[in-house]
C-alpha positions as CSV (number, residue, x, y, z in Angstrom):
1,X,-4.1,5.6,12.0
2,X,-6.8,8.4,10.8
3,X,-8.9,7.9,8.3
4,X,-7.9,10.5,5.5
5,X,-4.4,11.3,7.1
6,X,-1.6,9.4,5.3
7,X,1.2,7.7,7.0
8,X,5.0,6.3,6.3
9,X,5.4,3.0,6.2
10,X,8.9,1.1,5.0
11,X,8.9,-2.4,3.7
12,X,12.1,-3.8,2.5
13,X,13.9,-0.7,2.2
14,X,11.0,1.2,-0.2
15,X,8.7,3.9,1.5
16,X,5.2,3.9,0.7
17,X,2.2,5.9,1.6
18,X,-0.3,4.5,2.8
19,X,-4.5,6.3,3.6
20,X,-8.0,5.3,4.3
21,X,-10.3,6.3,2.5
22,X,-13.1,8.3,5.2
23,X,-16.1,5.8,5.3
24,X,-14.8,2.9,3.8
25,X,-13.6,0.6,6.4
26,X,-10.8,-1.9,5.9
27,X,-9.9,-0.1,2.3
28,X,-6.3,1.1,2.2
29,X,-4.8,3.2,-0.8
30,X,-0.8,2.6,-1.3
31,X,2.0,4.6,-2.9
32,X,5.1,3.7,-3.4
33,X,7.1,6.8,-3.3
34,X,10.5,5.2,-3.9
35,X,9.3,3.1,-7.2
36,X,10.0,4.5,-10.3
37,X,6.5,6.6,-10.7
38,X,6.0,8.1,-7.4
39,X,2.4,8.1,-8.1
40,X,2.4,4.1,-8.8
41,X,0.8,2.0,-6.6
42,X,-2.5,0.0,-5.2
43,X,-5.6,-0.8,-3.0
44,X,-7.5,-3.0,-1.6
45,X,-9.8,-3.9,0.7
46,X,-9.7,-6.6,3.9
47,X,-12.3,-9.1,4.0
48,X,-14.2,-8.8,5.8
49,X,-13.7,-4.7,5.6
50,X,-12.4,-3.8,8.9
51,X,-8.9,-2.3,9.7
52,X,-6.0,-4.2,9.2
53,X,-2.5,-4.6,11.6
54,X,0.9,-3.7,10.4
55,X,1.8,-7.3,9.3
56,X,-0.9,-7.5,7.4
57,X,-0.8,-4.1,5.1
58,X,3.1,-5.6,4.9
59,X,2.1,-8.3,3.7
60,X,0.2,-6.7,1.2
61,X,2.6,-4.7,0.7
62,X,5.6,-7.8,0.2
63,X,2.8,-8.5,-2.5
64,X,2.6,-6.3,-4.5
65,X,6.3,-5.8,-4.6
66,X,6.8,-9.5,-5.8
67,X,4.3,-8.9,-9.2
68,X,6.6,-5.7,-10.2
69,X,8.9,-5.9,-13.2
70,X,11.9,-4.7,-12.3
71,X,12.7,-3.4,-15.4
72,X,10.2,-1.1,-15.8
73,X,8.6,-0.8,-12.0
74,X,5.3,-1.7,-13.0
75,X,3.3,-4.5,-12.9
76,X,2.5,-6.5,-16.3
């Protein structure tokens, strides 16, 4: 993982994007290109800000997922 340089990751059968942001360390950016809005998704930051593993950015991930309205794709 590059700073700047996204990557694919799959959780559950979506595909998201995932980058970090150059200089801000353990802050992740997230698209989910599969959702409805291909430009939906979120960020956050690990605490304390350092890089995260796989589990944990699916984790985040699983997350995020679980707050989305599945009628409209978004969360409320």
């Amino acid at each position: 993982m590059v700073a700047n340089e996204p990557w694919r990751m799959s959780v559950d059968g979506e595909e998201f994007a995932v980058s970090r942001p150059y200089g801000e360390p353990g802050t992740y950016h997230v698209t989910w290109l599969t959702g409805p809005d291909p430009q939906y998704g979120f960020g956050f930051t690990s605490h304390p800000p350092a890089p995260v593993g796989t589990e944990q950015l699916e984790e985040a991930i699983r997350e995020f997922l679980s707050q989305v309205d599945p009628d409209t794709g978004h969360i409320e």
